[in-house]
MDTraj code that builds the backbone (N, CA, C; nanometers):
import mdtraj as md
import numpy as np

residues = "UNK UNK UNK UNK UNK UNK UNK UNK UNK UNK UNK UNK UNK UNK UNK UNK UNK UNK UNK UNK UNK UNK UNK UNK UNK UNK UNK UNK UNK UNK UNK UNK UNK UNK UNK UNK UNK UNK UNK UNK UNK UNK UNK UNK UNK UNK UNK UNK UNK UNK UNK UNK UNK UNK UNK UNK UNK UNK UNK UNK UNK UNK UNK UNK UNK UNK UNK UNK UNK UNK UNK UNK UNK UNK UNK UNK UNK UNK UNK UNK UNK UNK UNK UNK UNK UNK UNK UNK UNK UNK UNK UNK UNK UNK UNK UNK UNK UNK UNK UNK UNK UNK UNK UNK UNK UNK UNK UNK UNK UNK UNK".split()
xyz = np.array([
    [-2.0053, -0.1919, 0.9732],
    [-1.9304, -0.2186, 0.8528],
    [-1.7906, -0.1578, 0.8684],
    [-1.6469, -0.1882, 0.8421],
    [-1.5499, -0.2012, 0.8389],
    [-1.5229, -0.1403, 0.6936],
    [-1.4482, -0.0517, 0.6789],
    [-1.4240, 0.0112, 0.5806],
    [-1.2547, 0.0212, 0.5290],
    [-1.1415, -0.1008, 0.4552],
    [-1.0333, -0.0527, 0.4479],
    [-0.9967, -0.0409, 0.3114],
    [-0.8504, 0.0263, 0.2984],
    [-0.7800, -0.0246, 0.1819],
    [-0.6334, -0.0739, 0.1377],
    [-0.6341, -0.1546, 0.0656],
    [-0.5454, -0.2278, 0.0249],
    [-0.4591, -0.1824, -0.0503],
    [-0.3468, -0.1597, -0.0262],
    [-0.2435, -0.1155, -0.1513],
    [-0.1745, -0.2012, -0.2314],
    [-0.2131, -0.2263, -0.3465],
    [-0.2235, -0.3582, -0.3851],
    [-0.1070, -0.3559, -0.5704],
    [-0.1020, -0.4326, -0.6264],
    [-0.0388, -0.3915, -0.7560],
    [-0.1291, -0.5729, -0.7952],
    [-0.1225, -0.5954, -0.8988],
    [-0.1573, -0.6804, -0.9763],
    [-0.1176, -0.8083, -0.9780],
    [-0.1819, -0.9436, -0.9453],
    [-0.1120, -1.0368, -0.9605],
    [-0.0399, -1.0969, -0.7958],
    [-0.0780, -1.0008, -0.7000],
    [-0.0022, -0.9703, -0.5319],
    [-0.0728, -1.0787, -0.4986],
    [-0.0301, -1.1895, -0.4922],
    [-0.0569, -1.3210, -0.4331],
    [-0.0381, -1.2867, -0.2704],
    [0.0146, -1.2051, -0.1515],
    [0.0426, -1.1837, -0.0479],
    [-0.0886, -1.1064, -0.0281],
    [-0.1172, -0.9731, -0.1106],
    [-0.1920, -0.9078, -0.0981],
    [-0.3475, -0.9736, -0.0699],
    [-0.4005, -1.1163, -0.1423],
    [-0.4750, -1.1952, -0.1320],
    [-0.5149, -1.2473, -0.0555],
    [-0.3899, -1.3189, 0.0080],
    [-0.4242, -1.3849, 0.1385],
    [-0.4079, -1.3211, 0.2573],
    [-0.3618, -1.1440, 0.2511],
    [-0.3990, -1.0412, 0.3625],
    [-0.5685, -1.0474, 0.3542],
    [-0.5976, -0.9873, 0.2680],
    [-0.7409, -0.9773, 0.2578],
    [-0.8063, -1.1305, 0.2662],
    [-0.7777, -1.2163, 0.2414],
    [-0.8419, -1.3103, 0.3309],
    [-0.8422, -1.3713, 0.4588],
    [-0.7211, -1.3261, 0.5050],
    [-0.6958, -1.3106, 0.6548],
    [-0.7291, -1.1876, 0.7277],
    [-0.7528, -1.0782, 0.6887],
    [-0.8757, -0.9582, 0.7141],
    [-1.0001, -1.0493, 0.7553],
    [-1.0534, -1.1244, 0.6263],
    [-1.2117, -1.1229, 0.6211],
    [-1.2401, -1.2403, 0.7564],
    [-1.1082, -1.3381, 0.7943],
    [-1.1292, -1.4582, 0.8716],
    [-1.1209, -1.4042, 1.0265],
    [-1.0929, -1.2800, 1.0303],
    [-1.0408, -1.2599, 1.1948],
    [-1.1225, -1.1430, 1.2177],
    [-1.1799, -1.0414, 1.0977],
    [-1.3082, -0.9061, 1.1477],
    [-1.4296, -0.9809, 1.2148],
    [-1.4748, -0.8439, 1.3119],
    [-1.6105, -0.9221, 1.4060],
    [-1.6939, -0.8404, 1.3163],
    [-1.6682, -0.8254, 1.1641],
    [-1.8242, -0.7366, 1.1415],
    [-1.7841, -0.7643, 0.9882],
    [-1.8916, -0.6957, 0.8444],
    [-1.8581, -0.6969, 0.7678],
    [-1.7782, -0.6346, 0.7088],
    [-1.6411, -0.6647, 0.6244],
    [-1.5274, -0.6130, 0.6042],
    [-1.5199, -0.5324, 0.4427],
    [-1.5562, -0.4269, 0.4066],
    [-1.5107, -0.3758, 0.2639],
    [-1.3554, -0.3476, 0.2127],
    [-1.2989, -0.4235, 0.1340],
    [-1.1923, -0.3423, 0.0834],
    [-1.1674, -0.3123, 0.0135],
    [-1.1399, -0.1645, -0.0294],
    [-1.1049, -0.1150, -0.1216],
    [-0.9758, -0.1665, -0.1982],
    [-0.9555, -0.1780, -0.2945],
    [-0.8157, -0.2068, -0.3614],
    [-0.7527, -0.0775, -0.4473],
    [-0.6263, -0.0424, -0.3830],
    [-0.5512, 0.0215, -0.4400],
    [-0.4505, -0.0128, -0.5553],
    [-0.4354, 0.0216, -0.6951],
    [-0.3344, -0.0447, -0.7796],
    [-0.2358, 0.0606, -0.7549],
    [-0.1154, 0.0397, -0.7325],
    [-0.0379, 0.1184, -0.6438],
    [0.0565, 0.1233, -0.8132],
    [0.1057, 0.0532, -0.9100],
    [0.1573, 0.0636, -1.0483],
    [0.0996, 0.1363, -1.1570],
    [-0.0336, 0.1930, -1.1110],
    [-0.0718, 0.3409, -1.2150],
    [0.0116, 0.4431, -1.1232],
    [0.0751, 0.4877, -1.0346],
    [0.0937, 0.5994, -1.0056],
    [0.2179, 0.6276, -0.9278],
    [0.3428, 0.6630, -0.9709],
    [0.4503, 0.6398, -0.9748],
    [0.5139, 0.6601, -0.7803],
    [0.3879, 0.7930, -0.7609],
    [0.4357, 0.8493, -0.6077],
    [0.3754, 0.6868, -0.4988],
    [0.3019, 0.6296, -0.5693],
    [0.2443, 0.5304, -0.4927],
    [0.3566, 0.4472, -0.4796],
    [0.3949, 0.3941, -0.5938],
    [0.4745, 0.2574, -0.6135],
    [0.6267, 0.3386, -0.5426],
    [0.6438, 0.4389, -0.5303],
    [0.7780, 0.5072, -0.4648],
    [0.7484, 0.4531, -0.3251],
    [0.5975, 0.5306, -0.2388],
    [0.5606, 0.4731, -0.1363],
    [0.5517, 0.3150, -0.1131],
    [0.4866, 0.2578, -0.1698],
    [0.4302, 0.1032, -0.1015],
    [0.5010, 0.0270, -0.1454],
    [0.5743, -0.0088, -0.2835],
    [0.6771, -0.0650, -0.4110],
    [0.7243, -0.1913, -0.3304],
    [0.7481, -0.1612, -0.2037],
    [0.8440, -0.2590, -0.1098],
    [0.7681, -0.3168, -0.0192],
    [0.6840, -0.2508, 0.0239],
    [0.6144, -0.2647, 0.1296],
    [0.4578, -0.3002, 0.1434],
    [0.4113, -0.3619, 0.0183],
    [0.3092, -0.4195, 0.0178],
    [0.3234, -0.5697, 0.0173],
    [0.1894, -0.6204, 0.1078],
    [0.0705, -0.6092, 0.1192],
    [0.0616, -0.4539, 0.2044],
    [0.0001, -0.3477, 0.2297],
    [-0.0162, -0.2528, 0.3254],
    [-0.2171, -0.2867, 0.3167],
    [-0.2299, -0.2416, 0.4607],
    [-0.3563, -0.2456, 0.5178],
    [-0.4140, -0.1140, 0.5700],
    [-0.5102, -0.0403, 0.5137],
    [-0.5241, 0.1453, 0.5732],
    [-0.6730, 0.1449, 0.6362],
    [-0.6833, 0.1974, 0.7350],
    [-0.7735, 0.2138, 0.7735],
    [-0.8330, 0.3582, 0.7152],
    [-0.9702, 0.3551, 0.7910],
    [-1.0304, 0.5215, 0.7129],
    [-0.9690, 0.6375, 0.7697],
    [-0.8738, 0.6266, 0.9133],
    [-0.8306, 0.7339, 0.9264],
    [-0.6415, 0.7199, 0.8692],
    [-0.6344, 0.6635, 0.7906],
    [-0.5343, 0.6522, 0.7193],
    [-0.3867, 0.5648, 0.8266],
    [-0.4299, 0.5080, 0.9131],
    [-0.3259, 0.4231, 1.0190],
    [-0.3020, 0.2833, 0.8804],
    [-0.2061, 0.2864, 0.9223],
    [-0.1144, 0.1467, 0.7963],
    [-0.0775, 0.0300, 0.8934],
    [-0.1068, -0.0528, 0.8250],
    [-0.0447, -0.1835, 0.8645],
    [0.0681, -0.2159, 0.7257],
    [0.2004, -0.2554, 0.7000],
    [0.2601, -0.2922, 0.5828],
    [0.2913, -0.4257, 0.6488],
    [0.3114, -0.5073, 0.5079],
    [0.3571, -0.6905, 0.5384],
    [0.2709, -0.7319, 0.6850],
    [0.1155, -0.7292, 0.6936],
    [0.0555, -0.7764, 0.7660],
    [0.0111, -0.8994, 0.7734],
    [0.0723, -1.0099, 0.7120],
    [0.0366, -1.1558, 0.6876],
    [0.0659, -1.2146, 0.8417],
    [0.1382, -1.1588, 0.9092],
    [0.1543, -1.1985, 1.0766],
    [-0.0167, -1.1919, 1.1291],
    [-0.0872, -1.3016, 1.1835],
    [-0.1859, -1.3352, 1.2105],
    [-0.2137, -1.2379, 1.3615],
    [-0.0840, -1.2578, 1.4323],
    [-0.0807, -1.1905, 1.5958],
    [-0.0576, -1.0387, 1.5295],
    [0.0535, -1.0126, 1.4309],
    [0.0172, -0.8681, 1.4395],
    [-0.1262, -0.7578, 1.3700],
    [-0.1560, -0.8674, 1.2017],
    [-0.2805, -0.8334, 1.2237],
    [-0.4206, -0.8488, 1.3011],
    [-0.3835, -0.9350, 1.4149],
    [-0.4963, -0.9080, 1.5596],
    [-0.4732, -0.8221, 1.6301],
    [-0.3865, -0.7408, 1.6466],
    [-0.3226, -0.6274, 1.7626],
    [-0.3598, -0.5248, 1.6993],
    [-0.3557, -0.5259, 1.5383],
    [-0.3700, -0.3962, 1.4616],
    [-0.5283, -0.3996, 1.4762],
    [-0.6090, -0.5135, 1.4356],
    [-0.6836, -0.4917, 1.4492],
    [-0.8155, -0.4769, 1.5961],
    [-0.7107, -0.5072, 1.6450],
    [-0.7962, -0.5068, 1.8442],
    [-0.7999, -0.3367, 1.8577],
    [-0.6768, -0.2843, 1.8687],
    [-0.6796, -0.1543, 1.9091],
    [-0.7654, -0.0688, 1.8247],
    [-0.8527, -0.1243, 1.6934],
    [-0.9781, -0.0641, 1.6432],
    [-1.0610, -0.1462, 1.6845],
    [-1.0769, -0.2134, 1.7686],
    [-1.2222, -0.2883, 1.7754],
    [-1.2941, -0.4001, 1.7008],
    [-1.2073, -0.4121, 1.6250],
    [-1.2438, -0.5080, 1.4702],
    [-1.2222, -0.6849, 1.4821],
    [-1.1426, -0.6837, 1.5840],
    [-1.0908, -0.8218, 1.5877],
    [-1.1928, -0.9376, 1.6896],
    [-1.2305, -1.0288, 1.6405],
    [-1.2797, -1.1588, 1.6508],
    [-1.2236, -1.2766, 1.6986],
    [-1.2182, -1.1960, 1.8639],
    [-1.0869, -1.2914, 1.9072],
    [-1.1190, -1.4328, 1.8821],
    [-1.2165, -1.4728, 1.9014],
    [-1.2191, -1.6194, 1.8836],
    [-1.2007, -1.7016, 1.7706],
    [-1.2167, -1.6051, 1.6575],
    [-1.1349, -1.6517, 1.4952],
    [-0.9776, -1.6483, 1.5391],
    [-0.8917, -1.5446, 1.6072],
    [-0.7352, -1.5143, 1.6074],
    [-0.7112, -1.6371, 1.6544],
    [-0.8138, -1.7153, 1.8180],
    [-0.7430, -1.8186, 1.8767],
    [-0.7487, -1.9390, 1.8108],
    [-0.8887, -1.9651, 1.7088],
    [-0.8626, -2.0860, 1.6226],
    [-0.7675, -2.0446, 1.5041],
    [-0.7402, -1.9624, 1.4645],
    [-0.5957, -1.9654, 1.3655],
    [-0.4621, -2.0018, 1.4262],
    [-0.4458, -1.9317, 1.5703],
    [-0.3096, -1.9851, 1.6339],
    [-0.2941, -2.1066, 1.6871],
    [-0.4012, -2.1263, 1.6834],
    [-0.3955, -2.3095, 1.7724],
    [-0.3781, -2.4130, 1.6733],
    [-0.2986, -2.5017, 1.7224],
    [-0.2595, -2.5763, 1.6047],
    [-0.3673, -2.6939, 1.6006],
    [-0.3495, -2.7485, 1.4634],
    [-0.4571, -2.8202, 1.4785],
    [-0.4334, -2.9647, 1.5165],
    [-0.5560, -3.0576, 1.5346],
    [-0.5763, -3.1345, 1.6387],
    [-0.5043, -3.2672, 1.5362],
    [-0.4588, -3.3138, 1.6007],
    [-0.4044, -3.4779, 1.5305],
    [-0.5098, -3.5811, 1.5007],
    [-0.5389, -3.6513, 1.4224],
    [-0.6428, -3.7043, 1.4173],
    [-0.6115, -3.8555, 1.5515],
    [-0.7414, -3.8887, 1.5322],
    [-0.7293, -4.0037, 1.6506],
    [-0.6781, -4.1281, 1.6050],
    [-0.5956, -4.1481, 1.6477],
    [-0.5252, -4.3115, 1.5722],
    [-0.5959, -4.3922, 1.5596],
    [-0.6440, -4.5231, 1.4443],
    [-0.7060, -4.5779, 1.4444],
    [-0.5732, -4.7358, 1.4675],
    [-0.7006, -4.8539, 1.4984],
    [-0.5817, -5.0010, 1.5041],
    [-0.5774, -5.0576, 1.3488],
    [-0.4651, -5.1015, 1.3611],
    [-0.4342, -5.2162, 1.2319],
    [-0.5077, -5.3170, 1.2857],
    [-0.5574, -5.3786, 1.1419],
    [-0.6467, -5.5366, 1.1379],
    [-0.5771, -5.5957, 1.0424],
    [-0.5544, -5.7543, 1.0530],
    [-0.5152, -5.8263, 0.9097],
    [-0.6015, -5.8788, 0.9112],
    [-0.6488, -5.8948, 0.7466],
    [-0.7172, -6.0073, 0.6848],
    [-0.6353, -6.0750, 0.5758],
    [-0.6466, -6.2031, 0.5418],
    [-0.5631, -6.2476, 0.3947],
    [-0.4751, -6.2151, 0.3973],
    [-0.3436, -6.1768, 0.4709],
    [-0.2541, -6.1733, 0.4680],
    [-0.2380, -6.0458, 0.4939],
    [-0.3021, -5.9659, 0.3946],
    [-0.2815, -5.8105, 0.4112],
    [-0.3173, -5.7443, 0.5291],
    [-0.2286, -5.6197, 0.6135],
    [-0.2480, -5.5334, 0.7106],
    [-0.3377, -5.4212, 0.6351],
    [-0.4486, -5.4005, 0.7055],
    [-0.5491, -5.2616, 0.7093],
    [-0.5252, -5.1459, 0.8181],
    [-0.5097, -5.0419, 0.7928],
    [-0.5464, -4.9852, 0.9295],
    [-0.7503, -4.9011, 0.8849],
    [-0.7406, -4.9271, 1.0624],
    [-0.9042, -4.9581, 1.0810],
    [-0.9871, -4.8298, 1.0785],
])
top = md.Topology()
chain = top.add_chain()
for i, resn in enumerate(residues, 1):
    res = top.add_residue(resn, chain, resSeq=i)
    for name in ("N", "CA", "C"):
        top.add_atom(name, md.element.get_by_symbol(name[0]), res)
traj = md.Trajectory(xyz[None], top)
């Protein structure tokens, strides 16, 4: 189990999709704590700018971790990362296969 926390304020639409980009790239189950960083003035002095932030239990920070490669690096050098989730997020995705046009009645379909 994976234990972090989030320094978070209310409404952090960034903060959201960190933690769901946490939960898509950990090789184990992920807890996060949420920090409201706007009850407490020394917090919002600290993080105010710099959230989304990401803390591990021995207190190492990740801030503005929405970078997919840097939260895989942050999270490799703990062990946490699922490389094979990082390489289907960076790979772009596949084009679909062209299909042919058919007419009937005048009108063009594609097939």
């Amino acid at each position: 189990m994976i234990y972090l926390r989030l320094y978070t304020t209310l409404g952090c639409h960034l903060c959201a999709q960190l933690e769901g980009l946490v939960h898509a790239l950990v090789n184990d189950d992920a807890v996060v704590e949420h920090i409201e960083i706007s009850e407490d003035d020394t917090l919002v002095q600290r993080y105010g700018v710099r959230i989304p932030v990401l803390a591990d239990c021995d207190g190492d920070e990740l801030d503005r971790g929405l970078d997919p490669q840097r939260l895989g690096e942050w999270l490799r050098r703990r062990g946490w990362l699922d490389e094979a989730a990082l390489a289907a997020w960076l790979s772009p995705p596949k084009a679909p296969k062209a299909t042919a046009a058919y007419q009937r009645g005048g009108r063009r379909y594609l097939g």
